[in-house]
N, C-alpha and C positions, 0 to 999 in steps of 0.2 A: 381409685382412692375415693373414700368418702370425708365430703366436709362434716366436722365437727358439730358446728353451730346450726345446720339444717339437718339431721338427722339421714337418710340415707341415699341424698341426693349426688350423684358420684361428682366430681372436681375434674376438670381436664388439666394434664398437666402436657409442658410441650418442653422442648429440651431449651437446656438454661442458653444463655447468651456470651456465655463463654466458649463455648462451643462453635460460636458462627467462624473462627478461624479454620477450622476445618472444612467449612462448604467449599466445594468448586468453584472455579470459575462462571462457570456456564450456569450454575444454581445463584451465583449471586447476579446477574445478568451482564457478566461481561464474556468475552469469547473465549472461549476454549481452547485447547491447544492444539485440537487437530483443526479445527477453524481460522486460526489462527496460522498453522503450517501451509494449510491451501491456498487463504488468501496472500501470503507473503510468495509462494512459489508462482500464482499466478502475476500477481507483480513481477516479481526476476522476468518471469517471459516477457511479460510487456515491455521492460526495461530495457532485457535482451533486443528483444527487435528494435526499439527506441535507437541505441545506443548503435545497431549495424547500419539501421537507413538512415540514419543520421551522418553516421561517420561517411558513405558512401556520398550522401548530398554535398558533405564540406569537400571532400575530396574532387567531385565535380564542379563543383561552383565558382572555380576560382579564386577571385580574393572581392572584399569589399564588406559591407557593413550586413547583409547576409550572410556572405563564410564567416563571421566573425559571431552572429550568432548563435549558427549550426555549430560550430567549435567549441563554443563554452555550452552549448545544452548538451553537447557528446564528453564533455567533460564531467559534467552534471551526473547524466547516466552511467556511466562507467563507477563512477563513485556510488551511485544507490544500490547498482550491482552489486560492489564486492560489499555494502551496508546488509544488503537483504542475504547475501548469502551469510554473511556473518550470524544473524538472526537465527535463519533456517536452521545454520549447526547448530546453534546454542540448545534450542527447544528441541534437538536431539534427530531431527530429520536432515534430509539431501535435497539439497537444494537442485531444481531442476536444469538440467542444460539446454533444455529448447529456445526457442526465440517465438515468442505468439504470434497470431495470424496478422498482426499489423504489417509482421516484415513483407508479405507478400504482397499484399494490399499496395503501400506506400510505395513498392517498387514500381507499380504498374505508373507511378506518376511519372509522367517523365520529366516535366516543367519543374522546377524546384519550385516555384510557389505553390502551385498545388498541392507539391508535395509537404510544403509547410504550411498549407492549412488545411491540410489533410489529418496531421502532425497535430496540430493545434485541437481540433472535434476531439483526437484520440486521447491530448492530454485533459481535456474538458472531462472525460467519461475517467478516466484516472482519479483526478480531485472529488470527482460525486463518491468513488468509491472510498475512496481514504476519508471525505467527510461522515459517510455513514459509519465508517468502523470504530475510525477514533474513541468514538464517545465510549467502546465496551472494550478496549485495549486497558488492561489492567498494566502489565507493566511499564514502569515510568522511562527505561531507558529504550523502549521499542516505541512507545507513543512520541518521546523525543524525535525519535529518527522519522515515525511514519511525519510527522509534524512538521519535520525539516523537507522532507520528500514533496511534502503539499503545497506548502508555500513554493517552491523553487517551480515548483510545475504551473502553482497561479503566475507565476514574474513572467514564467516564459511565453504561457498564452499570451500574455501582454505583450513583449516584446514583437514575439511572430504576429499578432494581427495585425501587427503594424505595416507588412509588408505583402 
C-alpha cells in the first residue's frame, strides 16, 4: 500500500488488533497445550509416587506427630492426583499411570526421617517447577489448582523440616 501524502513511499500495514483473540497460547507467551499436558502428566507421576511412599511411611511409622504428618500429606496427594488427572482429561489427554523415579529412590530410605527429608529436597524441586510455570498458565481454574498444589507443598516442607 502506498501512503498518500508521501507520494510512492509504501505503508506497512500489520493485522488489526482485534484479531489478537485468535493468537495461541504459546504466540501470546503462555504455555501451550501440549506443554501444558506434559508438564501436568509429569506431575501426576510425581504425585503418584508422593502419594505411595508416603502412604507406606505412615503405614510403618506407627502413631505419633510424624504419622500424623505423613497422613495428611498422603491425604494432600491423593487429592492433587485425582485434581491433575481431572485437568489431564479436560485438555483432552490421558493422564499417565506411572509413579516417577522418586518412588524408588525414597524406598531405598529405610529410616523414616530420611525418608522425610528426602521427601522434603523432592517437594523443594516440585514448587521451583510450579513457580516457573505459573506465570504462563493461562487458565484461571488450572492456575487455581496448580496455585493450591504450591502452597500445600510449601506448608509441608515446613512442617517436615521440622523433624
Amino acid at each position: 500500500m502506498k501512503n498518500p501524502n508521501d507520494g510512492d513511499i509504501p505503508i506497512e500495514v500489520s493485522s488489526p488488533a482485534c484479531l489478537m483473540h485468535e493468537a495461541g497460547d504459546a504466540y501470546m507467551g503462555y504455555a501451550g497445550k501440549d506443554e501444558l499436558i506434559a508438564f501436568l502428566n509429569a506431575l501426576l507421576e510425581a504425585e503418584h509416587a508422593v502419594a505411595h511412599v508416603i502412604l507406606e511411611s505412615a503405614n510403618a511409622s506407627g502413631s505419633g506427630a510424624i504419622t500424623d504428618l505423613v497422613r495428611s500429606i498422603h491425604k494432600d496427594e491423593v487429592y492433587f492426583c485425582a485434581m491433575l488427572i481431572r485437568h489431564i482429561k479436560r485438555l483432552g489427554a490421558i493422564p499417565s499411570p506411572r509413579a516417577g523415579a522418586f518412588y524408588g529412590k525414597a524406598r531405598a530410605f529405610a529410616d523414616l526421617r530420611e525418608r522425610i527429608a528426602f521427601f522434603t529436597r523432592h517437594q523443594g524441586t516440585i514448587v521451583r517447577k510450579l513457580r516457573e510455570i505459573l506465570p504462563r498458565v493461562r487458565d484461571n481454574q488450572l492456575h487455581a489448582d496448580l496455585s493450591e498444589i504450591l502452597r500445600s507443598h510449601e506448608a509441608n516442607i515446613t512442617l517436615a523440616s521440622k523433624f
